[in-house]
LOGU-931812 format. One record per residue (C-alpha): z, y negated, x negated. Coordinates in nm, 2 decimals, m for minus. Layout:
BEGIN
R;zz;yy;xx
R;Z;Y;X
...
end
This chain:
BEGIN
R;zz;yy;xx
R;8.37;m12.01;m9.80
R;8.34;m11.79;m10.11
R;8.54;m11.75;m10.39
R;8.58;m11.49;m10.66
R;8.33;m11.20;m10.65
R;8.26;m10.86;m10.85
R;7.95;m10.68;m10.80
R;7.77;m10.41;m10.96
R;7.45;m10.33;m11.12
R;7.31;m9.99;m11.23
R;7.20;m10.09;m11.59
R;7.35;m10.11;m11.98
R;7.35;m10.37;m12.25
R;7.20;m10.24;m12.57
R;7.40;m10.00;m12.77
R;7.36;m10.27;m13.04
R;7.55;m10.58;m12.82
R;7.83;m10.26;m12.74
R;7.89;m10.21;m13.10
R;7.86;m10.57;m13.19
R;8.01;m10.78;m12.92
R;8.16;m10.57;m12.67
R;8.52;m10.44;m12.68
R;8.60;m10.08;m12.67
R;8.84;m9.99;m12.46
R;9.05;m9.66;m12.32
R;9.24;m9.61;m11.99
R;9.40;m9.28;m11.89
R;9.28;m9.14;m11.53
R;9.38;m8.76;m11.37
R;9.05;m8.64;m11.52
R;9.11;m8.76;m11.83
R;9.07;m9.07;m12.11
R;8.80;m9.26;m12.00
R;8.62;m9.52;m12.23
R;8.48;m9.85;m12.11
R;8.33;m10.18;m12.25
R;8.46;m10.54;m12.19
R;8.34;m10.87;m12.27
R;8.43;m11.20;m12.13
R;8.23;m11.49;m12.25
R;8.29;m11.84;m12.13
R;8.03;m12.04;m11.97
R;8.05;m12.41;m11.80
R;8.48;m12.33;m11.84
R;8.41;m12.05;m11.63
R;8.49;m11.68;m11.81
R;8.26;m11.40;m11.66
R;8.43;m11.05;m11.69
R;8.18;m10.78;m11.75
R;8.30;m10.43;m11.76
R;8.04;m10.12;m11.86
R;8.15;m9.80;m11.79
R;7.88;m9.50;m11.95
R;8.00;m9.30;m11.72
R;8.13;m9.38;m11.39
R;8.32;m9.21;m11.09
R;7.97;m9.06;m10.99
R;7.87;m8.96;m11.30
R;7.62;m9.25;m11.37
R;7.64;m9.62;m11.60
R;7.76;m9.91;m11.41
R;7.80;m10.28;m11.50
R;8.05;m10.50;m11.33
R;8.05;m10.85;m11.32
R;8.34;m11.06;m11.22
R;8.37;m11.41;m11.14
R;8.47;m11.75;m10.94
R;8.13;m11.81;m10.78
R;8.19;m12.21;m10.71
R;8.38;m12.25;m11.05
R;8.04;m12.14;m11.19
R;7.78;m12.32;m10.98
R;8.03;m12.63;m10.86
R;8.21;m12.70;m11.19
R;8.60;m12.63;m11.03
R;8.71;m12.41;m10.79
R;8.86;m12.59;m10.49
R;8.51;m12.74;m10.39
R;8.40;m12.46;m10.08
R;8.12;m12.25;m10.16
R;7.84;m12.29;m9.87
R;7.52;m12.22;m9.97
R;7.46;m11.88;m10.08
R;7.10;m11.87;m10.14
R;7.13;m12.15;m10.37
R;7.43;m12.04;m10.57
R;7.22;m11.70;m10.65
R;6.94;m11.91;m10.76
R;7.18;m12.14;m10.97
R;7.38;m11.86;m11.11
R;7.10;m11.67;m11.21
R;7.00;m11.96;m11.41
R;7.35;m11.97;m11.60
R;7.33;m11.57;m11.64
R;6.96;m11.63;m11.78
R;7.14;m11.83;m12.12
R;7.42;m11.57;m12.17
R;7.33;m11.36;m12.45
R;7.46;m10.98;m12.56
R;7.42;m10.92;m12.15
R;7.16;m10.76;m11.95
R;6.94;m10.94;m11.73
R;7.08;m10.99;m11.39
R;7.00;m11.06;m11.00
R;7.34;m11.19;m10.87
R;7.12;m11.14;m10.53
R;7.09;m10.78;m10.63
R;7.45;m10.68;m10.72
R;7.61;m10.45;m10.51
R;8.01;m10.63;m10.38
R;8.30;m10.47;m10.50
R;8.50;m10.75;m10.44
R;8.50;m11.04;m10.22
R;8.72;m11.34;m10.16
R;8.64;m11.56;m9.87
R;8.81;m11.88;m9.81
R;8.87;m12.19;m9.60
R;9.03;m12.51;m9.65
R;9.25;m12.67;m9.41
R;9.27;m13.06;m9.50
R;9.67;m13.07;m9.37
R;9.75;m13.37;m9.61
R;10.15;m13.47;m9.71
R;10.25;m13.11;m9.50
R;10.09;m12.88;m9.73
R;10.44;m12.72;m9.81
R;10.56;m12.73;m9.46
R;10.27;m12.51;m9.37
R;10.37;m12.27;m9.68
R;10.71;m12.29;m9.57
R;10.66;m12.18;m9.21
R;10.43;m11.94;m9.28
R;10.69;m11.73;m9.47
R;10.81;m11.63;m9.17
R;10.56;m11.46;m9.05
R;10.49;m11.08;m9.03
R;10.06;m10.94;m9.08
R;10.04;m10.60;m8.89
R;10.07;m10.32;m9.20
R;10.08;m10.57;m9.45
R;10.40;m10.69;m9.70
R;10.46;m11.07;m9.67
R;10.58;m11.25;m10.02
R;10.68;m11.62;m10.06
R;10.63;m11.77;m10.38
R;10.83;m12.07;m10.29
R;10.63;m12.43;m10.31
R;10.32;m12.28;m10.42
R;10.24;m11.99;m10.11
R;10.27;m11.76;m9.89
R;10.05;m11.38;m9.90
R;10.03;m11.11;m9.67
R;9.94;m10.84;m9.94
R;9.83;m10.45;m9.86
R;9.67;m10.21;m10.12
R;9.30;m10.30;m10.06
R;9.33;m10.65;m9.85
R;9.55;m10.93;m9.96
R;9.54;m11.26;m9.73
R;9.72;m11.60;m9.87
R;9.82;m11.96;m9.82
R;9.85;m12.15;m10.11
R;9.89;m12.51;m10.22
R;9.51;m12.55;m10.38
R;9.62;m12.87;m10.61
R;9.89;m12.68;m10.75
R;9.70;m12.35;m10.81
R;9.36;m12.55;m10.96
R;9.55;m12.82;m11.09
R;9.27;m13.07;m10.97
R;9.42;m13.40;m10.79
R;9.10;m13.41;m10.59
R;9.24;m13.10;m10.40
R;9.59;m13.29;m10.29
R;9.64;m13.19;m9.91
R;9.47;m12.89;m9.93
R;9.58;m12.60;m9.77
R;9.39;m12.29;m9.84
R;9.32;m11.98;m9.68
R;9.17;m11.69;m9.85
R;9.14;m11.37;m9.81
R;9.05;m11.07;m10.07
R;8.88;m10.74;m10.00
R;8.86;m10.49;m10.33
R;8.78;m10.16;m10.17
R;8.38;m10.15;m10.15
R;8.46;m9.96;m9.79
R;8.59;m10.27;m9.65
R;8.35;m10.47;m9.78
R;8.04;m10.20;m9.58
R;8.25;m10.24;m9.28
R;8.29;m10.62;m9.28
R;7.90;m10.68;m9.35
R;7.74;m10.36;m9.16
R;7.55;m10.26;m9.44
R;7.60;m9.94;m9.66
R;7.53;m10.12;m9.99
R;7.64;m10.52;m9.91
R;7.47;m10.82;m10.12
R;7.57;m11.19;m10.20
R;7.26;m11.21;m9.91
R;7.42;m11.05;m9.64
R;7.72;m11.26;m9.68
R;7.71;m11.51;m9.36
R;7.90;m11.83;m9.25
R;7.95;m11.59;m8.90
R;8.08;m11.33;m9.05
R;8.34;m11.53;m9.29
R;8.45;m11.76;m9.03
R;8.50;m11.41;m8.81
R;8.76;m11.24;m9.06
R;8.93;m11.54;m9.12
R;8.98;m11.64;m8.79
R;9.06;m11.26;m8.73
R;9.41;m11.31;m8.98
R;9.48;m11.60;m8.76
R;9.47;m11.45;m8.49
R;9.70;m11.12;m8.60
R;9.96;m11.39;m8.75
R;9.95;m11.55;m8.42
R;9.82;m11.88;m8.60
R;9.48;m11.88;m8.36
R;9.46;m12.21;m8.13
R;9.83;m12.22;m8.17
R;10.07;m12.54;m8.34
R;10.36;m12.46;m8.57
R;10.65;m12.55;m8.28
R;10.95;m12.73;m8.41
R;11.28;m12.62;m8.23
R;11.21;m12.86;m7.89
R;10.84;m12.80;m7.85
R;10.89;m12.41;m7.88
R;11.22;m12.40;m7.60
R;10.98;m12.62;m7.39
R;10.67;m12.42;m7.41
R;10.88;m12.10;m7.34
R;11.06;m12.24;m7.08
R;10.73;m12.36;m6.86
R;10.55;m12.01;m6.95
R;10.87;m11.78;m6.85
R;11.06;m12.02;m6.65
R;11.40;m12.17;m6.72
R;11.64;m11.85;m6.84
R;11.40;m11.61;m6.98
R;11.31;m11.93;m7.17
R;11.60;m11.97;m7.35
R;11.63;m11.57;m7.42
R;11.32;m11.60;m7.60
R;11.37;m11.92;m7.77
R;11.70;m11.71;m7.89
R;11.50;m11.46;m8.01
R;11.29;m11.72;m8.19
R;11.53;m11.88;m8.36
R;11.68;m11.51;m8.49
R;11.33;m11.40;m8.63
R;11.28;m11.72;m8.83
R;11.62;m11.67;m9.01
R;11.67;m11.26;m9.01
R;11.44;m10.94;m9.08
R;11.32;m10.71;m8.77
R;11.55;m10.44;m8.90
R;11.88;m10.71;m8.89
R;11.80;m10.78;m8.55
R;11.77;m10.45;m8.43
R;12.11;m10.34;m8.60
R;12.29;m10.64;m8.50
R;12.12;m10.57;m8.11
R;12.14;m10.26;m8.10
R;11.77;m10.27;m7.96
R;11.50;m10.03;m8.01
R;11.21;m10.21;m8.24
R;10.96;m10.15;m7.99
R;11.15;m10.31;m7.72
R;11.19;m10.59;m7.98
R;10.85;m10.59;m8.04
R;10.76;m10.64;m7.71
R;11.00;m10.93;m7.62
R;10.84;m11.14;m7.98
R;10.54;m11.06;m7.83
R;10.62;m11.25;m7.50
R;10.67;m11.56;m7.74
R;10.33;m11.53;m7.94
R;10.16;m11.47;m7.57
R;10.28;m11.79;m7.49
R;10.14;m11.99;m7.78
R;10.42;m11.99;m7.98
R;10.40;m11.84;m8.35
R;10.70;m11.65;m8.45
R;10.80;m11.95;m8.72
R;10.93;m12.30;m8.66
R;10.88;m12.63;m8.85
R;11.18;m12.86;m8.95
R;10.94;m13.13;m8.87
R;10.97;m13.42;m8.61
R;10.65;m13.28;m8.50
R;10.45;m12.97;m8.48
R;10.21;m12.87;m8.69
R;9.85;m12.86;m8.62
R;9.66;m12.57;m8.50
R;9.47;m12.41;m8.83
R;9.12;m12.43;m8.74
R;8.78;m12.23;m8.91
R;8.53;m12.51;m8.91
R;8.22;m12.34;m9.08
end
């Protein structure tokens, strides 16, 4: 359910541990140089990546911690994430042992970031997933295909990806998972997708994980819906528009999965939003705009949480 987090805290470490054991370093902004303070110890194989600015945007200190929640409380980082409550208690207990760092309530730490995640048990069609899902277009967003490993739908604050997990973690134990995670790392987002002005680990609920996810389903056109192969997809378009409008939009399936919107309208000479409108007859009818080479379809991605 969770993965990586950030959240901040109001406080310093000692000017001592900043001299000592934390890293100076310098970045260049449009007001100016601005100095800030890194250090990255490793704990259970897990690095934490604190940041401590003097001064921040508003004008006050601020300490940033960064890390893969379940990697730190589970031991690896495929394993989902459930209980919140207990992973604060847990975590506090690792923070409590790592020196040169303030004292810290993971439960009182403001997000900044947030990655929530599912994953979908698909076994031996892992890649077939990754592969059809390539295809497929995120309102506002820029789709990139890293080929065999997965697919992400990537916009300046919001990223949402498909990914073979045993690849990325390198565990065997996460063969036939495909996951689904999405990233939020603009604190706005984060206040409008928990309904509260300053959001905590606490308010962080199955509900409202399951919701979003489910939500980039359903605007890929994934929700309740199998991955068609070529026969499925002219069948199911054929009983929801009959036998002739059918085939015109199983043609206009088959053209989306191999060219780019803006070929197809050059080569039709059709105005995008009257292309729009016909590839949203297909999706209306259960049919996502991607096909499997598959003998069958694939299954519906589900949000069991």
């Amino acid at each position: 359910m969770l993965d990586t987090i950030r959240v901040k805290f109001p406080i310093a470490p000692t000017d001592e541990e900043l001299k000592t054991i934390w890293t100076l370093m310098s970045t260049r902004t449009q007001k100016g140089e601005r100095n800030y303070y890194t250090y990255n110890p490793v704990v259970r194989d897990t690095t934490l990546r604190f940041t401590y600015y003097p001064v921040a945007y508003d004008g006050s200190e601020l300490l940033t911690l960064e890390v893969s929640l379940p990697k730190l409380i589970l031991g690896n980082n495929y394993e989902m994430l459930t209980d919140i409550p207990q992973a604060i208690k847990f975590g506090n207990m690792i923070l409590a042992s790592v020196n040169n760092v303030p004292k810290l309530d993971l439960a009182e730490g403001i997000l900044i970031r947030l990655d929530m995640c599912f994953n979908h048990q698909v076994g031996e069609a892992v890649g077939d997933y990754i592969k059809a899902l390539a295809n497929l277009d995120y309102p506002h967003r820029r789709t990139k295909h890293h080929r065999h490993e997965g697919t992400e739908f990537k916009a300046k604050h919001k990223t949402t990806k498909f990914y073979d997990k045993e690849h990325e973690s390198g565990y065997i134990e996460a063969h036939g998972i495909l996951r689904q995670e999405t990233t939020l790392i603009n604190g706005k987002d984060i206040q409008k997708l928990l309904g509260k002005p300053k959001p905590t680990l606490l308010d962080v609920t199955r509900e409202k994980v399951k919701e979003e996810l489910q939500s980039d389903l359903q605007k890929l056109g994934l929700l309740n819906n199998s991955i068609a192969n070529r026969d499925t997809a002219f069948e199911t378009l054929c009983n929801a528009h009959g036998e002739y409008a059918g085939y015109y939009y199983w043609a206009m399936l088959l053209n989306k999965t191999e060219k780019s919107r803006k070929r197809i309208t050059k080569e039709s000479k059709m105005h995008p939003r009257s292309i729009d409108r016909k590839l949203r007859k297909i999706v209306d009818a259960g049919v996502p705009l991607t096909l499997t080479d598959r003998e069958e379809p694939l299954s519906p991605l589900r949000i069991d949480l």
